[in-house]
C-alpha positions in Angstrom: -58.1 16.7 -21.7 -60.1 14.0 -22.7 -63.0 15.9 -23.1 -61.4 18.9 -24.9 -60.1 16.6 -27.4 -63.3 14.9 -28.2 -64.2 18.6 -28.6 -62.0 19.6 -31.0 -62.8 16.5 -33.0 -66.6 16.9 -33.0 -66.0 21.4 -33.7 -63.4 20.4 -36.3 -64.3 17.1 -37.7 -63.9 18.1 -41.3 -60.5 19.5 -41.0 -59.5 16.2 -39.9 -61.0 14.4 -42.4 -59.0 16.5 -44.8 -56.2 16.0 -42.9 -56.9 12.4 -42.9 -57.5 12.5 -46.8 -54.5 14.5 -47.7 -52.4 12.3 -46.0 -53.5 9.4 -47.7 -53.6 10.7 -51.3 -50.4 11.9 -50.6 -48.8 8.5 -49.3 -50.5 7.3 -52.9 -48.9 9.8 -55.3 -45.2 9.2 -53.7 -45.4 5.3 -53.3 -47.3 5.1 -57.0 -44.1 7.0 -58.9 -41.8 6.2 -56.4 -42.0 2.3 -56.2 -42.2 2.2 -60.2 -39.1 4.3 -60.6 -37.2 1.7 -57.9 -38.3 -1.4 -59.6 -37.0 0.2 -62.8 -33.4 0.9 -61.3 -32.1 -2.8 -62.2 -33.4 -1.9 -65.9 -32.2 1.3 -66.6 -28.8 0.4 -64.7 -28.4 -2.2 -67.5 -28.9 -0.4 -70.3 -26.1 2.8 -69.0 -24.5 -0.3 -68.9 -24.9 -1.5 -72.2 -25.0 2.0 -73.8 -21.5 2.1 -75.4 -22.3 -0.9 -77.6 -23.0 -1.1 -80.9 -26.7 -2.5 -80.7 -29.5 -0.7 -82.4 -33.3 -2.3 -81.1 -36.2 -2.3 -83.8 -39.5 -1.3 -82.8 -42.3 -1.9 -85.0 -45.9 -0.7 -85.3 -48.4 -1.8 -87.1 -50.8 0.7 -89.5 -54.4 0.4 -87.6 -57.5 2.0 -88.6 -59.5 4.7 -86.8 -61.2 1.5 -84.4 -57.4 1.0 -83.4 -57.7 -2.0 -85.3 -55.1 -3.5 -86.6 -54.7 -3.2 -90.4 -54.3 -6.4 -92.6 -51.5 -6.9 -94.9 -51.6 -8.0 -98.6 -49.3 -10.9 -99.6 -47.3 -8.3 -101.5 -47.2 -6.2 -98.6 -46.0 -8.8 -96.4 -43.4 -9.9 -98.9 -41.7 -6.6 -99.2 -41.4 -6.6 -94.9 -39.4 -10.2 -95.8 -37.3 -8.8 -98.5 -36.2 -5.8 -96.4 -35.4 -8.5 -93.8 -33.4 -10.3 -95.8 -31.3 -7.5 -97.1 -30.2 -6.7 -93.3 -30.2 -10.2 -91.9 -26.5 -10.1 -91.9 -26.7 -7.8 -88.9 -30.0 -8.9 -87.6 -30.6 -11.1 -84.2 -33.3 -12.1 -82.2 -33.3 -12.3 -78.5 -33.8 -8.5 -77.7 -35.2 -9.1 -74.3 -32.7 -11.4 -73.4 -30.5 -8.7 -74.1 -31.9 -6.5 -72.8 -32.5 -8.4 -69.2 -28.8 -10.2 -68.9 -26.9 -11.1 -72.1 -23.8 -9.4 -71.8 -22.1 -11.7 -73.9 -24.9 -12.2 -77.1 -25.3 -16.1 -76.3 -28.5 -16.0 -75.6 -29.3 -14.2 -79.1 -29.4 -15.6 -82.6 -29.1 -14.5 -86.1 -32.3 -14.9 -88.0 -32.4 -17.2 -91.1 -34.6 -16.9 -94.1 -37.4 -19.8 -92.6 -37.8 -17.5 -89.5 -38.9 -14.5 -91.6 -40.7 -16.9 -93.9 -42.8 -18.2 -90.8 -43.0 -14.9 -88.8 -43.7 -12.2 -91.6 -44.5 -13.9 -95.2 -47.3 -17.1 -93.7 -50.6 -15.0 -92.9 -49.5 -12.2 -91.1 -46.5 -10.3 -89.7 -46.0 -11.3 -86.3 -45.3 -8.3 -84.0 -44.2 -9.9 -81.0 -41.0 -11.7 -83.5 -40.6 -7.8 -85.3 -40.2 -6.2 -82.0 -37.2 -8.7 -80.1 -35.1 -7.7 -83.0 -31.7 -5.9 -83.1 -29.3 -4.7 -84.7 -26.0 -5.9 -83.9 -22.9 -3.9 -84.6 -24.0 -2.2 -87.8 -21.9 0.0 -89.5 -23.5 3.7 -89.9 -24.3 3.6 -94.0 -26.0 0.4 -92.8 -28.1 2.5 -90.2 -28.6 5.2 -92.3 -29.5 2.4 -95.3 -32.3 0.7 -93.1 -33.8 4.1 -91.6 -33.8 5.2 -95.4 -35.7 1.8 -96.6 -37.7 1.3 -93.6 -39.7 4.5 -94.8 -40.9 2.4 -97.8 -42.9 -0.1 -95.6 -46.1 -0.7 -94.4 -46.0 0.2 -90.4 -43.8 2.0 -88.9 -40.4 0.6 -88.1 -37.5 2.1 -87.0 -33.9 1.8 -85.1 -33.7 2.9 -81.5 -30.0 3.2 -79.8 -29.4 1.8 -76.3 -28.0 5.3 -75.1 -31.7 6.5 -76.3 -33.5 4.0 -75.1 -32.2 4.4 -71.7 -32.6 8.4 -71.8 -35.9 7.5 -72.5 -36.4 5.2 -69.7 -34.6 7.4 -67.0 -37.0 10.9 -68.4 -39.9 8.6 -68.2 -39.7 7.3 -64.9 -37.7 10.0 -63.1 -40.3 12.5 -64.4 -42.7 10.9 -62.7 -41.0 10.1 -59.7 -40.6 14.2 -59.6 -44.0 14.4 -60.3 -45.1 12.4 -57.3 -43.3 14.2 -55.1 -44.2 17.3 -56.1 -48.5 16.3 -55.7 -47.1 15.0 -52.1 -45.7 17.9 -51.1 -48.6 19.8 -52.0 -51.1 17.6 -50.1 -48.5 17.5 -47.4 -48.2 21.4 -47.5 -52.5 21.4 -47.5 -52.7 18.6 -44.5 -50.4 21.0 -41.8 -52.6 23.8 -43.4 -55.1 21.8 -41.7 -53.3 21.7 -38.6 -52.5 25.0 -38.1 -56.1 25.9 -38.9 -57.2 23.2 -35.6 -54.5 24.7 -33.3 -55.6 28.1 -34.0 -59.3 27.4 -34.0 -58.7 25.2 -30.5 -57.1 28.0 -29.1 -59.6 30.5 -29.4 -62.7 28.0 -28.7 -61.3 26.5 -25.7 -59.2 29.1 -23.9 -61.1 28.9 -20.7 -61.1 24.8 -20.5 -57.0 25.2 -21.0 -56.3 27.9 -18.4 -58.8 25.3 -15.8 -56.6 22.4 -16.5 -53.8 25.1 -16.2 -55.0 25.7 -12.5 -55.7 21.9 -11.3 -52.2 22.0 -12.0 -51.9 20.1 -15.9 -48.3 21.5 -17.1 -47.8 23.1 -20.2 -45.5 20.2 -21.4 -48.5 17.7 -20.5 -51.1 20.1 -22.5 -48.5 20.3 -25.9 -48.1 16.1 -25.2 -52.2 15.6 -25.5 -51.8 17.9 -29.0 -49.3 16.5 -30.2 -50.3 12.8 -30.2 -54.2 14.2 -31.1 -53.0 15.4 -34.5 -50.1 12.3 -34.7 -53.4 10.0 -34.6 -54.8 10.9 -38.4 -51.3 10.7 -39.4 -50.8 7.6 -38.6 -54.0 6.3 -39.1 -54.1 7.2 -43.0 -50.4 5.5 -43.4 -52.1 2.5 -41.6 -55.1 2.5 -43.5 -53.1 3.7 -46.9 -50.9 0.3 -46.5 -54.0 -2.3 -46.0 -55.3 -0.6 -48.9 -52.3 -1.3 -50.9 -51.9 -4.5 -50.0 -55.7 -5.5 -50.8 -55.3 -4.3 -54.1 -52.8 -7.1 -54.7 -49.8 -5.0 -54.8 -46.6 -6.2 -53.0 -45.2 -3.5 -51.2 -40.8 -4.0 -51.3 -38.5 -3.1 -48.4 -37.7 0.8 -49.9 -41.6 1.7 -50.0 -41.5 0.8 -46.2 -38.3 2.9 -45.4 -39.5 5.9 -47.5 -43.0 6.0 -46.5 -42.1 5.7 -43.0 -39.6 8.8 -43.4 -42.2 10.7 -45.1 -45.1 10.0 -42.2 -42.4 11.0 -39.5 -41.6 14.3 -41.1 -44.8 15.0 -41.2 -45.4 14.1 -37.4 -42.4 16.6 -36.6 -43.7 19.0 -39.1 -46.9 18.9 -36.8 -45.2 18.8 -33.6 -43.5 22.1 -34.6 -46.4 24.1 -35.2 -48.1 23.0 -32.3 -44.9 23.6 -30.4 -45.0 27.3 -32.3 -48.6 28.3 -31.6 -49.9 26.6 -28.6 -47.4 26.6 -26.4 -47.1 30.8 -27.9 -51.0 30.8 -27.1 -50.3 29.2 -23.9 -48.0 31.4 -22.7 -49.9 34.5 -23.5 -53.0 33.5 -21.1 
């Protein structure tokens, strides 16, 4: 058997480089959307969480210029910013990722006072990073509909996000591709037992007479689907192997659910393989 398999491999090499390659790319695609969507579960838990409260997040752009550069403001320009601050800073906190990340309570967030927006907006420039951990806390709905209405005036582009959107936003986004991921595996899973089937059939008809010898020296048909079946386990295995230092050499730290799914996905595919070589060769076996 030894011989027919290094047979197979040297007739067939290229199947089982695609073989080899689909199961790789596909171990990529569902660990890449998979793993992200995972690590995002604590977020997006917390903000269903937080989704019945009254708390509106500001997000701020900048104007840039074609270069993506970031457009400078005029004193004047910068002084309207502070005076729309001012008008909400009743309802206006800082701390949005503190919020966001574990501050049921608000005591980790405070109000802004007219020095803050003086030293983050009106000196120089407008600070993104201080415009964007802004929110709005418990704001009435003319006050919403007041600062959406205002914010219009400005330069940039600032606006009110709710945390019931912002978490349908964050669910879409990285369920989507979670979906996505699993749809490209399944496709390069579909195209690597393609492959298989394709070796099985070709081994079949290339090395009939070699099979029915070992048949006579008295090798069982449960022996000759055994040799198959760990032949075509070998690439799978060996592209989760090599899938895994690759992963790890890229500086990427792999958590205990990309073990237990990946390891569910490579078996599936070993008893997808197992059944069509249990379907065909023992059938083309049987038929000698």
């Amino acid at each position: 058997m030894k011989r027919i398999n290094l047979l197979i491999f040297k007739k067939r090499f290229y199947l089982f480089f695609i073989m080899c390659l689909s199961c790789f790319f596909m171990n990529l695609f569902l660990w890449n959307e998979t793993t992200q969507f995972i690590r995002a579960r604590p977020v997006i838990n917390r903000l269903k969480r937080l989704s019945d409260n009254n708390v509106y997040l500001l997000n701020y752009i900048p104007e840039a210029d074609r270069d993506g550069a970031i457009t400078d403001l005029g004193d004047w320009e910068r002084a309207d910013i502070a005076s729309f601050l001012l008008t909400f800073q009743h309802y206006l906190y800082v701390g949005k990722e503190h919020y966001l990340n574990g501050d049921d309570n608000f005591t980790l967030i405070a109000a802004i006072n007219s020095s803050d927006i003086e030293r983050n907006v009106i000196d120089k420039y407008v600070d993104i990073a201080f415009m964007n951990d802004l929110i709005l806390l418990e704001p009435s709905l003319e006050i919403i509909t007041r600062f959406e209405a205002e914010a219009g005036s400005l330069r940039g582009d600032l606006s009110l996000q709710s945390i019931s959107e912002r978490h349908r936003n964050e669910f879409t986004y990285y369920f989507g591709n979670f979906l996505f991921g699993l749809s490209v595996s399944m496709i390069l899973l579909a195209f690597g037992l393609f492959s298989v089937y394709l070796i099985i059939i070709s081994s079949l008809e290339i090395f009939t007479q070699e099979i029915k010898l070992l048949r006579i020296i008295g090798l069982t048909h449960s022996k000759i689907r055994k040799n198959f079946e760990c032949l075509f386990a070998i690439p799978i295995i060996l592209s989760a192997i090599v899938f895994l230092f690759f992963i790890q050499n890229t500086g990427f730290k792999l958590i205990i659910e990309d073990y237990l799914y990946l390891t569910l996905l490579n078996v599936i595919i070993c008893f997808c393989s197992k059944y069509i070589i249990d379907r065909r060769l023992v059938k083309g076996l049987q038929n000698d």
